[in-house]
N, CA, C and O of each residue as an XYZ file, in Angstrom:
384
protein
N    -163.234    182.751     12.831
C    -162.435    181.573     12.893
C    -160.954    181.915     12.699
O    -160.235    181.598     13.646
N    -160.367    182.499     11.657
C    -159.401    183.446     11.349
C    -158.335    183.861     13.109
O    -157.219    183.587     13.550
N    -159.619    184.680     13.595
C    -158.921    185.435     14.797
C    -158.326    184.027     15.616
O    -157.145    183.870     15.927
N    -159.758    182.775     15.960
C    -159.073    181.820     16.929
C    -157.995    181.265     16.314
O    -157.110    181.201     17.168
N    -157.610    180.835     15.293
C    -156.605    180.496     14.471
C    -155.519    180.765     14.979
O    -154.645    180.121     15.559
N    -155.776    182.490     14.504
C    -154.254    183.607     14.999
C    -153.826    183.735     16.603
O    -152.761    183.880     17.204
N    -155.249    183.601     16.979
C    -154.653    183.669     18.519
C    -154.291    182.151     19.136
O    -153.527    182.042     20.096
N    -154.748    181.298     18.664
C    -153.774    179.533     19.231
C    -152.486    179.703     18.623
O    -151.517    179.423     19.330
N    -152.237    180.189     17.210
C    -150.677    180.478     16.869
C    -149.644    180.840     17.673
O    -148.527    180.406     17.954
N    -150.669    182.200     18.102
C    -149.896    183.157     18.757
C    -149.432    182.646     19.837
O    -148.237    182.737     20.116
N    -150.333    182.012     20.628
C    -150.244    181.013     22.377
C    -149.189    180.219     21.590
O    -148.034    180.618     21.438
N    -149.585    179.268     21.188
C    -148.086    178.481     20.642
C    -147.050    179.004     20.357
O    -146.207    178.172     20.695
N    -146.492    179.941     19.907
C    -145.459    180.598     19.629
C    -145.217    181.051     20.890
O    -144.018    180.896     21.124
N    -146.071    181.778     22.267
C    -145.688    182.376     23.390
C    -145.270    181.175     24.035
O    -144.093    181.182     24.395
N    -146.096    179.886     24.335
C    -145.654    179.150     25.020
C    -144.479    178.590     24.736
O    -143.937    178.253     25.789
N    -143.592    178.237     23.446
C    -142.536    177.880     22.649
C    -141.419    178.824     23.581
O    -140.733    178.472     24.541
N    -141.511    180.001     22.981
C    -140.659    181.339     24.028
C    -140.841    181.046     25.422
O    -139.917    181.260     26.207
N    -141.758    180.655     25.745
C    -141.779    180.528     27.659
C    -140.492    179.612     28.254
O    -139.636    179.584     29.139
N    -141.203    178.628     26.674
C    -140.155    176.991     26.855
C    -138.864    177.383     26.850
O    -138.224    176.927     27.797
N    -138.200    178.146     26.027
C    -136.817    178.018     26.043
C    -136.141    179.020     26.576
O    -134.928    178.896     26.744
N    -136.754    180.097     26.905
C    -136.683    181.324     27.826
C    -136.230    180.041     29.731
O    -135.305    179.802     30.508
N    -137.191    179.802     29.563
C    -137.447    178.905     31.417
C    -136.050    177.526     31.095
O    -135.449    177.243     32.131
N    -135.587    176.773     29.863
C    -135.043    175.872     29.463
C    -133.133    177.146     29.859
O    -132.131    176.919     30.537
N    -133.441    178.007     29.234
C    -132.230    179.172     29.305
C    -131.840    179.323     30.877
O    -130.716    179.012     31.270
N    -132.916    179.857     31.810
C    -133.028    179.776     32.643
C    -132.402    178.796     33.857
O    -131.530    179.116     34.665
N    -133.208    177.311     33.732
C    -132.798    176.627     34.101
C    -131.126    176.492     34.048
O    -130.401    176.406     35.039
N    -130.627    176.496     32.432
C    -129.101    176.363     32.613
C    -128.496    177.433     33.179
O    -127.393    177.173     33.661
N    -128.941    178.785     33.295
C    -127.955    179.683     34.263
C    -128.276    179.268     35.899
O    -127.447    179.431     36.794
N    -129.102    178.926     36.023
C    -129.542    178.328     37.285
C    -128.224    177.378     37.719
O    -127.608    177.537     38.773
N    -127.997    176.647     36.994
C    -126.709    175.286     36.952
C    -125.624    175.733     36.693
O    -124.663    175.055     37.058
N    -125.358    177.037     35.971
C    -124.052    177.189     36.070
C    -123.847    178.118     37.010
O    -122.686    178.528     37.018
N    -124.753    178.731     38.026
C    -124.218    179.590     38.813
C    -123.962    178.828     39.977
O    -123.042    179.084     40.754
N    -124.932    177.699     40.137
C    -124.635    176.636     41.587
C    -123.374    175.712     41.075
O    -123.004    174.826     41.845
N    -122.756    175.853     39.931
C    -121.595    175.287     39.790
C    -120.383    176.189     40.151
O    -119.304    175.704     40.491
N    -120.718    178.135     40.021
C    -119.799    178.596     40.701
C    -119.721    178.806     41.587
O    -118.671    179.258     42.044
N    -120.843    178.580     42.349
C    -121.238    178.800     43.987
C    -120.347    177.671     44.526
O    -119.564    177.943     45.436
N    -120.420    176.194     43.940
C    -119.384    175.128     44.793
C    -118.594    175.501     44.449
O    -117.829    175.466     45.413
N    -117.755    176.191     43.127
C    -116.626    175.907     43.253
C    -116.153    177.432     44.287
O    -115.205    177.181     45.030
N    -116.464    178.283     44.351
C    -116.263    179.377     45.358
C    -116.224    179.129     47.054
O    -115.519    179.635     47.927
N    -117.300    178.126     47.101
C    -117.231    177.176     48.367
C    -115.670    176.435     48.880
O    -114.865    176.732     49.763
N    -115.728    175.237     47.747
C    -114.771    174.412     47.747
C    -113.005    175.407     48.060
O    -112.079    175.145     48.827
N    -113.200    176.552     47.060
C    -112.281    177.373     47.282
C    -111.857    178.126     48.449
O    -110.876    178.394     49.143
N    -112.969    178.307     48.321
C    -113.129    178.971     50.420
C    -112.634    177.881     51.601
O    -112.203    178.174     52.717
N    -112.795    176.730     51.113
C    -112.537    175.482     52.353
C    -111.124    175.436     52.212
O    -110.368    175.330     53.177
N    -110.630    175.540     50.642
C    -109.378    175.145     50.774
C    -108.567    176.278     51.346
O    -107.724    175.951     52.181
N    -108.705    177.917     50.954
C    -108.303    178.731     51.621
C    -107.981    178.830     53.229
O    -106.975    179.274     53.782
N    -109.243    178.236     53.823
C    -109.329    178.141     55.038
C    -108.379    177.442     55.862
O    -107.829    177.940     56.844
N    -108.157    175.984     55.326
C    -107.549    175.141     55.597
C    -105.792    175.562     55.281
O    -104.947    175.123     56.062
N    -105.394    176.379     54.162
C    -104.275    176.561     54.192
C    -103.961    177.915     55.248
O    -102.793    178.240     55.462
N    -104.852    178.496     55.738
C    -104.798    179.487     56.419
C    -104.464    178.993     58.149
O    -103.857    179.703     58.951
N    -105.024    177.626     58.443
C    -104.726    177.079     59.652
C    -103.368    176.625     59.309
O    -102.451    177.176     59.919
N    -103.059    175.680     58.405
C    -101.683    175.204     58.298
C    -100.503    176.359     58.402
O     -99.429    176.260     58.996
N    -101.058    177.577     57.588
C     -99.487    178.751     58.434
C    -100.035    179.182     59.606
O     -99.237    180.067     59.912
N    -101.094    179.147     60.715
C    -101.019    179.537     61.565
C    -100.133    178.457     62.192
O     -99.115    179.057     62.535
N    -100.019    177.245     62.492
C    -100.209    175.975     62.894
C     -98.191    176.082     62.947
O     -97.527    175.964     63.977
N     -97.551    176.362     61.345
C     -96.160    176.918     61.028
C     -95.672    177.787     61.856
O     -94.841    177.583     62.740
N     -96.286    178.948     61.519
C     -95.774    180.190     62.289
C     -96.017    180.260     63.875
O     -95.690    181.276     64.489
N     -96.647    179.065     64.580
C     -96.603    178.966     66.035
C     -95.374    177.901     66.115
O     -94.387    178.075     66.829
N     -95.518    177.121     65.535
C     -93.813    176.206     65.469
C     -92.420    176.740     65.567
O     -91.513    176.373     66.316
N     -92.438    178.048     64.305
C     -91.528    178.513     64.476
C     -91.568    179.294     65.956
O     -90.907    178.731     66.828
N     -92.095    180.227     66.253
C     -92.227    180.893     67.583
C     -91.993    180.237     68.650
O     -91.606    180.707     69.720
N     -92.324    178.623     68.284
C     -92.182    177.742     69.742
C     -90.242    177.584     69.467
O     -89.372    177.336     70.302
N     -90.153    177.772     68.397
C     -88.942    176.990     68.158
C     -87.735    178.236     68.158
O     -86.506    178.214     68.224
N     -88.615    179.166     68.063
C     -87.873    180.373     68.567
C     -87.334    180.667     70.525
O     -86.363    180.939     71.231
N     -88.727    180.374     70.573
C     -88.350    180.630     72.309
C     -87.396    179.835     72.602
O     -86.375    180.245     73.153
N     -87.597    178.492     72.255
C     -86.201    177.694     72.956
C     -85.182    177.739     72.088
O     -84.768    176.586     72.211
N     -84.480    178.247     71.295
C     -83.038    178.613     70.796
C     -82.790    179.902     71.696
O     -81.691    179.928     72.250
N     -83.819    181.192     71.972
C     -83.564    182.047     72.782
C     -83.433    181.425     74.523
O     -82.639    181.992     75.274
N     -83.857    180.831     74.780
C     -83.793    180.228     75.903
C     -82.196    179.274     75.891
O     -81.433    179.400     76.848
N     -81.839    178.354     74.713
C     -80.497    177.769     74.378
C     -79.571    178.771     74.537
O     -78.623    178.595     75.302
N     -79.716    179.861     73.888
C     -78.229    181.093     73.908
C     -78.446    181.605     75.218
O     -77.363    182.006     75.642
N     -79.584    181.815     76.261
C     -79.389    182.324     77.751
C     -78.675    181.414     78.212
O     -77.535    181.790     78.483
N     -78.916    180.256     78.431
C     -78.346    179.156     78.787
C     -76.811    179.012     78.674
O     -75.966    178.749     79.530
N     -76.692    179.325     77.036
C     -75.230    178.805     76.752
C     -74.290    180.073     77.373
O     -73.185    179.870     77.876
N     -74.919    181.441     77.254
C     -74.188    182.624     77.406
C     -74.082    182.565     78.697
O     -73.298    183.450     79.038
N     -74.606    181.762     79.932
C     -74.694    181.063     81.543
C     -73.404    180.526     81.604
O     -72.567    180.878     82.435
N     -73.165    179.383     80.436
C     -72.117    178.639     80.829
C     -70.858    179.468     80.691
O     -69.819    179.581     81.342
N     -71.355    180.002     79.593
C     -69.618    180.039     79.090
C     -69.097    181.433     80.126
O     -67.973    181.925     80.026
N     -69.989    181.849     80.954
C     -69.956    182.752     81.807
C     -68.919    182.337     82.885
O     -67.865    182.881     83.212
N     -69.410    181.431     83.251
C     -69.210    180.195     84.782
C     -67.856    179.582     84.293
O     -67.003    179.394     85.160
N     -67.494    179.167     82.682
C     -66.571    179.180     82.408
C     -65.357    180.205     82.223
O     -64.227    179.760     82.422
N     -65.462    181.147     81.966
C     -64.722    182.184     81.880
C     -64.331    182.591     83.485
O     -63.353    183.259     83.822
N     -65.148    182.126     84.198
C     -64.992    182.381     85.524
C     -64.260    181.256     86.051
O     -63.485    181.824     86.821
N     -64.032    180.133     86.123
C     -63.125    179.378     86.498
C     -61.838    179.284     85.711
O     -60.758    179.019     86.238
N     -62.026    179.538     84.292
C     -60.577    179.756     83.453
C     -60.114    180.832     84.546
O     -58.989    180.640     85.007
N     -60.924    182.087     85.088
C     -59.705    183.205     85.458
C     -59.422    182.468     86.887
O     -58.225    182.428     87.173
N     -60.092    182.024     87.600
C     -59.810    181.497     89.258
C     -58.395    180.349     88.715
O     -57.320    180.155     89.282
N     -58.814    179.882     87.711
C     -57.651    178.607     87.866
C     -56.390    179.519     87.329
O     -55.303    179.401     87.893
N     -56.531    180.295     86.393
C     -55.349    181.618     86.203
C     -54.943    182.103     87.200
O     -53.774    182.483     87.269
N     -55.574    182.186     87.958
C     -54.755    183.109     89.402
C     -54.248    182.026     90.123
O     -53.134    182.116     90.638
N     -55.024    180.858     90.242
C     -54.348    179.924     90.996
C     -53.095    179.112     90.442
O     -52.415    178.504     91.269
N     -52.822    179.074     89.381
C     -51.782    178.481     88.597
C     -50.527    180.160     88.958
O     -49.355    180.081     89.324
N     -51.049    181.021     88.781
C     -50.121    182.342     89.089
C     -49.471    182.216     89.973
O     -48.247    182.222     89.848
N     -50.413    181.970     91.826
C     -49.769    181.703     92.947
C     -49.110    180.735     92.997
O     -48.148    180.827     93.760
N     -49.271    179.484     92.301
C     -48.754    178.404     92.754
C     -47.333    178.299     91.739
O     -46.671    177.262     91.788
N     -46.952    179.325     90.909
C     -46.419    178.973     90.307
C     -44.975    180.135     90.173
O     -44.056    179.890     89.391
């Protein structure tokens, strides 16, 4: 009688340990799917700031081409200008 005694103790005491061993468990279970979202969530936001400087740095580039395209342009005029300042120089020369 003794032995069944010792051995239902014993089960009770193992099953007790199962309990809070599996109870332990469970909470690392919850805190790792709490760092899993937040590693997620982190990842989305990364992502998302990663389109916004692509999204920048094509703006600027767009906004690059046409200031380079503005100074061809302007360095056109003032070309065409420099060229009629000298025609009207020579012509103010002869006529004068």
């Amino acid at each position: 009688m003794d032995n069944a005694s010792a051995a239902v103790t014993e089960a009770t005491d193992l099953s007790e340990k199962s309990g809070e061993a599996l109870k332990a468990i469970v909470e690392l279970v919850g805190g790792t799917t709490r760092q899993v979202s937040s590693i997620a969530a982190a990842a989305e936001q990364q992502s998302a700031s990663s389109e916004e400087i692509m999204t920048s740095v094509s703006k600027v580039s767009t906004i690059s081409d046409q200031t380079a395209d503005g100074m061809r342009e302007s360095t056109s005029a003032i070309k065409g200008l420099t060229d009629l300042a000298q025609r009207l120089e020579a012509l103010a020369a002869k006529a004068g």
